[in-house]
C-alpha positions in Angstrom: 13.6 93.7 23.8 15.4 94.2 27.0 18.6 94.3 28.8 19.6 91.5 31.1 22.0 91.3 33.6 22.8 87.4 35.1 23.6 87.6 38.5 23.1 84.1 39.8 25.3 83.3 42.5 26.2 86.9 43.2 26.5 87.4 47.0 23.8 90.5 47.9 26.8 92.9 49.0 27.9 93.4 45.3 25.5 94.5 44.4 26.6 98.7 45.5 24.7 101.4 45.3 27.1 105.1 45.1 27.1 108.1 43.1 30.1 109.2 41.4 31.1 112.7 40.3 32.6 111.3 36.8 29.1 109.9 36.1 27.7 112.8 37.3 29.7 115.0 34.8 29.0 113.1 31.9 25.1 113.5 32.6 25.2 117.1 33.0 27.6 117.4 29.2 25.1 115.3 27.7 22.7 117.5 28.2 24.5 120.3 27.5 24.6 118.6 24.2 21.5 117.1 23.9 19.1 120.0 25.8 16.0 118.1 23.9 16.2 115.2 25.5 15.9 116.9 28.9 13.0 120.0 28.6 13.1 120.3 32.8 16.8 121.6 32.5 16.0 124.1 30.0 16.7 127.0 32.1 20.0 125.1 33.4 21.2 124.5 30.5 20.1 127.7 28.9 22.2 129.8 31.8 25.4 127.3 32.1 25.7 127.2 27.9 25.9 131.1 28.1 27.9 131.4 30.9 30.9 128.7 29.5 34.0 131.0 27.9 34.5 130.6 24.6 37.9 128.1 25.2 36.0 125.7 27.1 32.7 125.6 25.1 35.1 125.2 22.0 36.8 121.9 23.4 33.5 120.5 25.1 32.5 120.5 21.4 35.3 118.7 20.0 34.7 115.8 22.6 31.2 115.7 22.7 31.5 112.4 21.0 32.2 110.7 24.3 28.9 111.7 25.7 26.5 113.3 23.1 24.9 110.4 21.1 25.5 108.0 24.3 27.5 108.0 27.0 31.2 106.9 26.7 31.9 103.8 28.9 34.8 105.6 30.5 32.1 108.1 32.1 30.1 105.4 34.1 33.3 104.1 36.3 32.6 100.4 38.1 34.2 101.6 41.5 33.8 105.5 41.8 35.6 107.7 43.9 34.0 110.5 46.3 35.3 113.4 44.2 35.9 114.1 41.0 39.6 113.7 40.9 39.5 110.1 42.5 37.4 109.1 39.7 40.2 110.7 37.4 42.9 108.9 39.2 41.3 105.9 38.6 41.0 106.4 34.6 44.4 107.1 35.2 45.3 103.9 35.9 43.7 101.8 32.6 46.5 101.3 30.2 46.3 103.4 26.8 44.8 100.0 24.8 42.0 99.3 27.0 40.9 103.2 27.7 41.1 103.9 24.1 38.5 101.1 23.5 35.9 101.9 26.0 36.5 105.5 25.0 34.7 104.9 22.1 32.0 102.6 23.4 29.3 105.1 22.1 26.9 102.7 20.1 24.1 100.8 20.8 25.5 98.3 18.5 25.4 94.5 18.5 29.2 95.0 18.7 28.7 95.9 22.1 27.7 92.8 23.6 31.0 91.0 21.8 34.8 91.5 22.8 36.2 93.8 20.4 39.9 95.1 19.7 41.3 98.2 21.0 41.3 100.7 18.2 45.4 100.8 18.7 46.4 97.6 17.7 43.1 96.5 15.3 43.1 98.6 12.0 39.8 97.4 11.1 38.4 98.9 14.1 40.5 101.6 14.0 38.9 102.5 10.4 35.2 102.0 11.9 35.8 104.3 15.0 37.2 107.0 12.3 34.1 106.6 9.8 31.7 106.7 12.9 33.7 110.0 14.2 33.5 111.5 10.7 30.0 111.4 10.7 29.4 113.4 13.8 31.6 116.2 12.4 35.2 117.6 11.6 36.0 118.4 15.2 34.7 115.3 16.6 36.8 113.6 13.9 39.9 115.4 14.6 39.5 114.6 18.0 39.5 110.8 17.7 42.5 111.2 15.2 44.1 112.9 18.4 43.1 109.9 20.5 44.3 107.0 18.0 47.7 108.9 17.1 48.3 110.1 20.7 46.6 108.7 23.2 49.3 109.9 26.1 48.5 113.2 25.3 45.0 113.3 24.6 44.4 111.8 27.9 45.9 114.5 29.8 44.1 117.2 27.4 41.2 115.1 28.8 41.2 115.2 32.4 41.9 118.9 31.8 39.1 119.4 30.5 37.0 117.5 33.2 38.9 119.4 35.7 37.9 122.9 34.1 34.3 121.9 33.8 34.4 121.5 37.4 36.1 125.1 38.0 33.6 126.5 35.7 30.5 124.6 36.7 29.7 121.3 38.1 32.0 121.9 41.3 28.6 123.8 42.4 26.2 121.6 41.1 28.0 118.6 42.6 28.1 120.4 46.1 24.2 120.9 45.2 23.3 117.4 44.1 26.1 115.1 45.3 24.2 115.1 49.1 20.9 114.4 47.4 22.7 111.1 45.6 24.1 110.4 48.4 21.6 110.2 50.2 19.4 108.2 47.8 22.4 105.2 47.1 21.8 104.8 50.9 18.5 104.8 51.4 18.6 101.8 48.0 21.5 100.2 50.4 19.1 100.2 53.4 15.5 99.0 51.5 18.2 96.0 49.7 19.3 94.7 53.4 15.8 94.9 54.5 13.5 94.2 52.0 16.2 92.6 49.0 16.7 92.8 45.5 13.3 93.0 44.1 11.9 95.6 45.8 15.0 97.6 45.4 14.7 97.4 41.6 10.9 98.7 41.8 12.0 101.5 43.8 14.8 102.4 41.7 12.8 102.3 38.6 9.7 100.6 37.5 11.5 99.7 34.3 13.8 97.4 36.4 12.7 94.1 37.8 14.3 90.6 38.8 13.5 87.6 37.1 14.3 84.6 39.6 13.9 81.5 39.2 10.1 82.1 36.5 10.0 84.9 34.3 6.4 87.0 35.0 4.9 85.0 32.5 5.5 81.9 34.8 8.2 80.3 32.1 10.9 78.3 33.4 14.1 80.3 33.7 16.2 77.9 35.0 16.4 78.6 37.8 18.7 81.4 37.3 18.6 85.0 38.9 18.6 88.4 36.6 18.4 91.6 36.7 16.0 93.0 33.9 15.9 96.4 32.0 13.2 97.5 30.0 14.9 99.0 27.0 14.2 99.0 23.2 18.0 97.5 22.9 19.3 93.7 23.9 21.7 93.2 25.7 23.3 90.4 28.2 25.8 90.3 30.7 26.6 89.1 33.6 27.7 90.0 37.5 31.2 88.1 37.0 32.1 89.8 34.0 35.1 91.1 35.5 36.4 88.1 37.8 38.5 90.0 39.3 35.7 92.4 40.6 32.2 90.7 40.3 28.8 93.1 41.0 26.8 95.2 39.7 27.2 99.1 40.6 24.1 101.4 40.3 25.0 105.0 39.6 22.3 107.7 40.8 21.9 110.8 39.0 19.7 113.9 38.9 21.0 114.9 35.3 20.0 111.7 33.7 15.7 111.4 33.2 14.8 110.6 30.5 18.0 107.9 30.2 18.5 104.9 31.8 21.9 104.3 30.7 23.2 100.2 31.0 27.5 99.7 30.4 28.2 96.1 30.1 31.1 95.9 27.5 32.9 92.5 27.9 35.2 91.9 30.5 33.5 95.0 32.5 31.6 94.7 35.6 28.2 96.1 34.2 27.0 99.6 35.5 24.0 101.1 35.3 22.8 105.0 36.3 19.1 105.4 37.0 17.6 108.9 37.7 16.7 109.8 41.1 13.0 109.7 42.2 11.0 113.2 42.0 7.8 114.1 42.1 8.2 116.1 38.8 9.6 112.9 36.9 6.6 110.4 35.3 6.9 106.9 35.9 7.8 105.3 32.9 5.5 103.2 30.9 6.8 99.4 29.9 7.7 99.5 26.6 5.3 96.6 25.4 2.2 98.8 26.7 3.5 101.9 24.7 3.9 99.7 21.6 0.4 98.3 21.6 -1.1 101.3 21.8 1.1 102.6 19.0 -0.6 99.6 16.7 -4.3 99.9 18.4 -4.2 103.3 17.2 -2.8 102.4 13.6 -6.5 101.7 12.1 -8.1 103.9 10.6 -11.4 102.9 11.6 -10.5 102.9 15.4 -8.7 106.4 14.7 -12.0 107.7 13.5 -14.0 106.2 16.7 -11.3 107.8 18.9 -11.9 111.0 17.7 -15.9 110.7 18.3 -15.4 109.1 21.7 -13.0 112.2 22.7 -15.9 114.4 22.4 -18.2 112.1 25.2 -19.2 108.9 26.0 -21.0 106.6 23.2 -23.0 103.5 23.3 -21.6 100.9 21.1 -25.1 101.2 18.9 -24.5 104.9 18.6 -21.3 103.8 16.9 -22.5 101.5 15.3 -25.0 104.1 13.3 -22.7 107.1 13.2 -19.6 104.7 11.3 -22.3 102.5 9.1 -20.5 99.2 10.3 -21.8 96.6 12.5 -22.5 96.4 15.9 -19.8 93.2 16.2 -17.3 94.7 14.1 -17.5 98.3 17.0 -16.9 96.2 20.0 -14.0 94.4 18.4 -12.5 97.8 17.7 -13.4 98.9 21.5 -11.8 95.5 22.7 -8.2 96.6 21.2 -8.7 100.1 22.5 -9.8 99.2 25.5 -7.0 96.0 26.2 -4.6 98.9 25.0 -5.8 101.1 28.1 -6.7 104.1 25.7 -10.8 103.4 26.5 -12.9 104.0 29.5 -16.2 102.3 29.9 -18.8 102.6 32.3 -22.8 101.7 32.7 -25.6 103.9 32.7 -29.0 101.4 33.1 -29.1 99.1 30.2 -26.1 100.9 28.0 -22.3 100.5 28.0 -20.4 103.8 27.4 -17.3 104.2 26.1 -15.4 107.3 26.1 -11.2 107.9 25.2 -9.2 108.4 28.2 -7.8 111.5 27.1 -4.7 111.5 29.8 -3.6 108.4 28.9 -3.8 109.7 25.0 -2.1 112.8 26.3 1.1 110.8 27.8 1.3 108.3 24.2 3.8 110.7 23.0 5.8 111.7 25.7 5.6 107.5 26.9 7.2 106.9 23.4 9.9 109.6 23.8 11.0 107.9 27.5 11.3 104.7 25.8 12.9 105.4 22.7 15.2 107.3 24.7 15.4 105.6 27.7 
């Protein structure tokens, strides 16, 4: 699975590199919402949580449906502003129909990659974006009632509420961090006029890469040119999405690890926000790697040699004796192990050790958390 964004044809100065305050904001809710997903902003989120007044904290609930489960396409703007309330202006400006419906752009859903109605004019989607609020809660259900029957006044309650979270909070944390993502969307606009598109993807984020002209397996693509995502989601696009503003636009954040979050509703120029590079952030593993060692580890048999082979290195005849099975029948086990990266072998005279590489065991689980919520 993966996330593809066609950009054949696209001229190399669309493709933009900025950070945007709205973006930015919608990071830092989510994890106010979600403080699980990010355990190195425990103590952030711990302090800013307790420090909210009880008003604010009360409405940040009853719209945490725009960026708790996913991020609401309305938070990831296309062209963003250098404050805050340029981005709001700029929301602003969408007519009531259209905002309404990439409000509540908040699934990873099939439906996403298709046009769909606005939720003001379509009862049928109207009626799925009320069941899908009701099941998040009365208050997030109420809210979206608000939205649907008023969407005038809702949007000013809205922008409000952005602009209190930045009295209360993120005004200092975008003083704090908007210099750092400043500084990295120019340093990714630099390295893509000197070095190009490739190597800017692999310095964004190693689960980005351009396919141009073959795929990595050496496949025809024919001849076209995109931009790929690892994700456990499909999804396509492409750069002219919006003909009246083709690109892509790449969104740095400091808020957003584990998440690489991907906006390409129809009829939108796709955006995508990619975490910031730190030393304290592991590079994520490909999705396919993660999976096969998922399923090299799902017989029992190789369980059981795992668990010997985490206490030292053992000669495939050792195995052999200690499990009662054959020779053959170890070294095919070691070969999936081993192809899966979990095994390290080395030679002592005449013997083959193997022994479980007890890092790479160590990171399975946290590897799988990245992807699934990458």
């Amino acid at each position: 699975m993966a996330n593809v964004i066609d950009i054949t044809g696209l001229p190399p100065e669309r493709v933009v590199f900025t950070p945007s305050p709205l973006a930015e904001l919608g990071a830092a809710l989510h994890a106010l919402s979600e403080p699980g997903h990010h355990p190195g902003l425990h103590g952030w989120v711990t302090a800013t949580n307790a420090a909210l007044k009880t008003d604010l904290a009360d409405r940040l609930c009853e719209a945490d449906i725009l960026w708790r489960s996913s991020r609401s396409d309305i938070l990831l703007p296309a062209r963003p502003g250098a404050t805050l309330a340029e981005d709001l202006d700029e929301l602003d400006k969408i007519g009531d129909e259209r905002f309404v419906a990439a409000a509540f752009e908040i699934t990873c859903s099939p439906r996403y990659t298709r046009p769909t109605p606005s939720p003001l004019v379509d009862a049928g989607e109207r009626a799925r974006i009320r069941e899908m609020a009701a099941a998040r809660g009365p208050r997030q259900a109420a809210f979206t009632d608000r939205m649907l029957t008023d969407p005038d006044g809702l949007r000013v309650w809205l922008r409000r509420l952005f602009e209190d979270c930045e009295e209360a909070f993120f005004g200092d944390i975008w003083r704090r961090v908007g210099i750092q993502l400043a500084a990295d969307a120019r340093h990714k606009t630099e390295l893509l006029r000197r070095k190009g598109l490739a190597e800017t993807l692999s310095a964004t984020s190693r689960a980005l890469w351009l396919e141009d002209a073959q795929d990595r397996s050496g496949n025809s693509s024919n001849g076209s040119t995109r931009i790929v995502l690892d994700k456990l989601a499909q999804g396509r696009t492409t750069a002219f999405a919006d003909p009246a503003d083709p690109g892509v636009t790449f969104l740095p954040t400091s808020f957003g690890w584990p998440h690489l979050v991907f906006a390409h509703a129809q009829g939108w120029r796709p955006v995508l926000q990619y975490p910031v590079a730190s030393p304290e952030l592991p590079a994520p593993a490909a999705l396919e790697l993660v999976q096969q060692r998922l399923e090299a580890l799902g017989h029992p048999m190789r369980m059981q040699l795992c668990r010997t082979l985490s206490r030292g290195p053992h000669s495939t005849g050792e195995l052999a004796e200690a499990f009662g099975i054959t020779s053959p029948e170890v070294s095919r086990h070691i070969a999936t192990l081993k192809k899966a990266g979990l095994i390290q072998t080395r030679r002592r005279g005449r013997y083959v050790l193997h022994q479980l590489d007890l890092q790479v065991v160590a990171r399975l689980g946290s590897d799988f958390l990245e992807g699934v919520l990458r």
